[in-house]
C-alpha positions in Angstrom: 91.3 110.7 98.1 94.1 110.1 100.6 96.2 112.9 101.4 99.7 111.3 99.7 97.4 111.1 96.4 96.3 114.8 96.4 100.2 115.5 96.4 100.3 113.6 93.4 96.8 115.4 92.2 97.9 118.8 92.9 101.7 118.4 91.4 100.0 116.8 87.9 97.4 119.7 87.7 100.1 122.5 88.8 102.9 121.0 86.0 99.9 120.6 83.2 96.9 122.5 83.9 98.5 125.8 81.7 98.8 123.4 78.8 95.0 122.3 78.0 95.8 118.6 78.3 93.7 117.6 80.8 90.2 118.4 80.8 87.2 117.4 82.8 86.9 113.9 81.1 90.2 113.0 83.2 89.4 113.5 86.7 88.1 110.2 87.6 91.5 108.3 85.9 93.5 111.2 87.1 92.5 110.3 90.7 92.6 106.4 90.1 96.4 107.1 89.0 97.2 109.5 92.1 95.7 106.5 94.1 97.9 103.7 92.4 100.8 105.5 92.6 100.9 106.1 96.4 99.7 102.5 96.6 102.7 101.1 94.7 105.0 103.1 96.6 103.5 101.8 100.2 104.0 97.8 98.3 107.7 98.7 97.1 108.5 99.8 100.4 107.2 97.3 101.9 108.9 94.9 99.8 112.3 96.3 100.3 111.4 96.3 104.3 110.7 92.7 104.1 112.4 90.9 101.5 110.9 88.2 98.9 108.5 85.7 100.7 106.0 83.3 99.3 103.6 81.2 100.7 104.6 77.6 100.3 102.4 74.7 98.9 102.3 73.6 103.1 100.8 77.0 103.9 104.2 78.5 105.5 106.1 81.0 104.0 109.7 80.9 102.4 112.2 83.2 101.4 113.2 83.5 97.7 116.3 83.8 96.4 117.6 87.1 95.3 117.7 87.5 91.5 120.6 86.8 89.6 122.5 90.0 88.4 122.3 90.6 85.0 124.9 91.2 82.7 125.1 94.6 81.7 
């Protein structure tokens, strides 16, 4: 497990281990969440580094156009 996901790992087990909820059963989808999370932080990041790109139907890339606000 990366070292970003056993941040996640040890702050889940430090905030819920007193509380019985998670037993032995949820290690291995316990770790796959750790993983994802630190995985969809590195995308988002990313994202917001690059901005919206596509690959066009010609191979190239283009930019897309920044959602519409919505009302509120």
């Amino acid at each position: 497990m990366s070292a970003p996901a056993q941040s996640i790992w040890k702050r889940i087990i430090r905030d819920y281990s007193h509380t019985g909820v998670l037993t032995s059963v949820d290690t291995d989808a316990l770790r796959v969440y750790c993983e994802a999370v630190v995985r969809y932080e590195h995308a988002a990041a990313m994202l917001e580094q690059s901005g919206r790109s596509s690959v066009a139907l010609d191979g190239g890339t283009r930019e897309e156009p920044a959602p519409p606000d919505r009302p509120r």
